[in-house]
N, C-alpha and C positions, 0 to 999 in steps of 0.2 A: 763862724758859728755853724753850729752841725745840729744837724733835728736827730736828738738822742734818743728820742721814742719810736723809730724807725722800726726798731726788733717787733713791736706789738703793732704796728698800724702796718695797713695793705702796700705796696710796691706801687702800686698803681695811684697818681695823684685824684686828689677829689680837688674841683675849684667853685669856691662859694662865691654868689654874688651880695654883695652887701648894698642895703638899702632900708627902708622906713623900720622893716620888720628886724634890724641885724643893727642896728648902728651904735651902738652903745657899747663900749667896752666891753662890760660882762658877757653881753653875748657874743662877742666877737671871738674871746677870751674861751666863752663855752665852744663855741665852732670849733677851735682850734684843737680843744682838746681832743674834741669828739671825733676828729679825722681829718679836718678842713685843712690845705696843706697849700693853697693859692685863694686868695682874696681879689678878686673882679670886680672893679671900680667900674660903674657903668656912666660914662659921662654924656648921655642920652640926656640923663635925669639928674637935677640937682644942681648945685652948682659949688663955685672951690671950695669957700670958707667948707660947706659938709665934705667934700671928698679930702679936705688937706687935714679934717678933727677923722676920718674915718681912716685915713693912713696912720694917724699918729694914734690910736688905739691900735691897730695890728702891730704899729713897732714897741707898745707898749709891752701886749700881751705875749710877744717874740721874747721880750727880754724878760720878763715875767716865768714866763716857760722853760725857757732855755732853750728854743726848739727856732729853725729857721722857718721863717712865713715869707711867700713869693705876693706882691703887690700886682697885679695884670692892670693894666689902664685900658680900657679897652674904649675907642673914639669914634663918635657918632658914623662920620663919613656923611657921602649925602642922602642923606637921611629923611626923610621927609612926615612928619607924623600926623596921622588923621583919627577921627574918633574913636574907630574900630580898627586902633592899631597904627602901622608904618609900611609905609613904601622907602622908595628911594628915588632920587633923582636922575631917573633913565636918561638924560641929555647929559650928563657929566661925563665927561671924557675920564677924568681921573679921579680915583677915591679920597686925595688928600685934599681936606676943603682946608680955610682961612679957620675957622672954628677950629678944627682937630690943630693947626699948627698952635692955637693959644693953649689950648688943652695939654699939647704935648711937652711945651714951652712951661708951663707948670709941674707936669711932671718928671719935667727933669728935674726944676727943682726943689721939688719935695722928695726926689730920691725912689720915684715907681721903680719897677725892677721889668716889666714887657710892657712892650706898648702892643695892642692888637688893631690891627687894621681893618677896618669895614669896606666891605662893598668892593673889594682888589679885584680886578679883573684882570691883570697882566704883570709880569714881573716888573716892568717898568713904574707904576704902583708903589710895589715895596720900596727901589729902589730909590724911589722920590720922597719917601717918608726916612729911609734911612740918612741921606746927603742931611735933610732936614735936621734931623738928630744930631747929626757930627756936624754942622754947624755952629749948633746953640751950645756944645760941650756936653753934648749926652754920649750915651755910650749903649742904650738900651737896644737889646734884641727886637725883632720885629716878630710876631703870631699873623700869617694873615689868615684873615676869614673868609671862608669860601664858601660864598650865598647867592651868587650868580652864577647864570649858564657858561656867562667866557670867561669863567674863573676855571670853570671843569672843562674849557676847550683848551686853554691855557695852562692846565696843572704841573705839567712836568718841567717848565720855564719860574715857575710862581717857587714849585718846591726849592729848587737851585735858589732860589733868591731870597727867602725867607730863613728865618732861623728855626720856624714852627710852624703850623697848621691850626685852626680851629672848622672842624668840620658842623656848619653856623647852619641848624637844617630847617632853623623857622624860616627865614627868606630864603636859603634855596629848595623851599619846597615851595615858593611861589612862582620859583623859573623851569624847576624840573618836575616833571611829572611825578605825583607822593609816589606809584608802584616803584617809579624808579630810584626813589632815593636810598633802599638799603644796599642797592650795589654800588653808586655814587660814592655811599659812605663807605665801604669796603675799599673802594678805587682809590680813595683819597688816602686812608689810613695803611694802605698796602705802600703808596708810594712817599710816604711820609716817612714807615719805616726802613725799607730800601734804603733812603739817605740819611736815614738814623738821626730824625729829627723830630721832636715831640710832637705828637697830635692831641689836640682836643677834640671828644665830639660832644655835642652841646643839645641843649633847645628842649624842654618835653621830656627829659628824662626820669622826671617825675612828678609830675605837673599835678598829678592827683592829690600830692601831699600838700599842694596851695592851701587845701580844705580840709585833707583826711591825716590821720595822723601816720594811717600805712599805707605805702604805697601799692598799686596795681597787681597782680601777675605778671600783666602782658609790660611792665613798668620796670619790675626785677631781670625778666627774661634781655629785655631791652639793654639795661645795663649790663648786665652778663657778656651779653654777646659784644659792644662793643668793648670788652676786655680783651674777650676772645678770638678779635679781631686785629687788635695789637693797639686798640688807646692806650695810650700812658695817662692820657685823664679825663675825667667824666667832669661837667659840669652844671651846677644846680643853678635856675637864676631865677625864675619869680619862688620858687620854694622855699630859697634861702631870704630874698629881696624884700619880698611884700606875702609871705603866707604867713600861715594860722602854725605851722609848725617846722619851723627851720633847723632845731635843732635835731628833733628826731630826723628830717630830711639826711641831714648828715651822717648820724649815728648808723640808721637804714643804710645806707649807701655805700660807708665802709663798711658792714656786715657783708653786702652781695659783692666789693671786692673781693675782700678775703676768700671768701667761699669760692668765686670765679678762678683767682690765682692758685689754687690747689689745684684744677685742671688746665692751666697752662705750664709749657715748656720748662723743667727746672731751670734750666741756664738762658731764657729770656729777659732779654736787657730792657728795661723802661729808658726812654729816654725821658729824662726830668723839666720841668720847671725850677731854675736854682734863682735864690739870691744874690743878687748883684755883689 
């Protein structure tokens, strides 16, 4: 299956996260049309029976459309969740807990299409979530997300070893200094492309739209730039997840691609998100 509406939507992926505010068919179905080109199961939140009725609406609306939709499963890790938010469990040697294996273990089979790793701090990380995989008979690509400091001491071993990148900047701008996270996120997305392997950059990309229906300046300029920078995709998550206006969120979002890729390189390659 081929995403035929390719000629009119941006080059660059947009990935939605789905939840309370997105879970229903129809607007999944709207998402999709609207630009949304990866669906982000966030398994933080929820549990199967909702994420395995929210996979079988995007493979609905895939065949509906006629268009390919990429499913991201993306797994808690250790994770730790308190009032005002989430930590992690700094004593964990290694990102893959007992949890993410039953997680994953379902998503093989319900047919996810990435699994995204939390909390990786060393290629040995990915590597353990991979064996994992091809044990149970999966086959799924690895994202890892880089939200820790010895993820970013560790980056050029972690690149090698992943099939992709998610540049994850709510938690690591709790280990790195915020001044220093737009060159972090440069460093990452530069060496992502080098090995010509997709990047995500995430978190607050338009966090306004939770509430408003247009998003910021400093919101557009933000997205821009990590076009500009060489993302092959941006991604929405309480905007699309739990806001007041998800659908615009998307529609916005493909607009400031579009617009962004008229000032990037004609012969600049995206590396994708594809369907299994």
């Amino acid at each position: 299956m081929t995403n035929d509406t390719s000629k009119t939507r941006s080059r660059a992926q947009i990935v939605a996260t789905l939840g309370p505010a997105t879970n229903t068919y129809e607007k999944i179905k709207a998402l999709a049309q609207s630009g949304a080109d990866v669906f982000r199961l966030n398994f933080s939140w929820g549990d199967f029976d909702e994420h395995r009725a929210q996979i079988q609406h995007v493979r609905q609306a895939e065949k509906d459309l006629g268009i390919s939709l990429v499913i991201l499963q993306d797994v808690p890790g250790p994770r730790i969740q308190k009032i005002a938010g989430h930590s992690y469990n700094h004593d964990s040697v290694k990102a893959l807990t007992d949890h993410d294996r039953e997680c994953i273990m379902f998503g093989i089979t319900e047919g996810v299409d990435y699994v995204a790793l939390s909390f990786v701090g060393t290629a040995e990380d990915v590597q353990e979530c991979r064996q994992f995989i091809n044990e149970k008979g999966g086959k799924q690509p690895i994202i890892a997300k880089i939200e820790r400091a010895i993820a970013v001491q560790n980056l050029d071993q972690i690149v090698m070893s992943a099939d992709g990148l998610m540049v994850a900047r709510g938690d690591l701008g709790e280990e790195v200094p915020l001044e220093q996270i737009p060159f972090v996120q440069a460093n990452i997305i530069s060496r992502a492309n080098s090995a010509g392997k997709p990047v995500i950059t995430a978190t607050q990309m338009m966090l306004s739209m939770v509430d408003h229906a247009v998003p910021t300046r400093a919101e557009v300029t933000d997205v821009e730039a990590a076009v500009m920078q060489g993302s092959d995709a941006v991604m929405l998550s309480e905007e699309t997840a739990k806001g007041s206006h998800p659908l615009e969120a998307v529609v916005m979002m493909e607009k400031i691609l579009v617009e962004a890729e008229k000032h990037v390189h004609i012969d600049r390659e995206f590396n994708l998100l594809k369907r299994l």
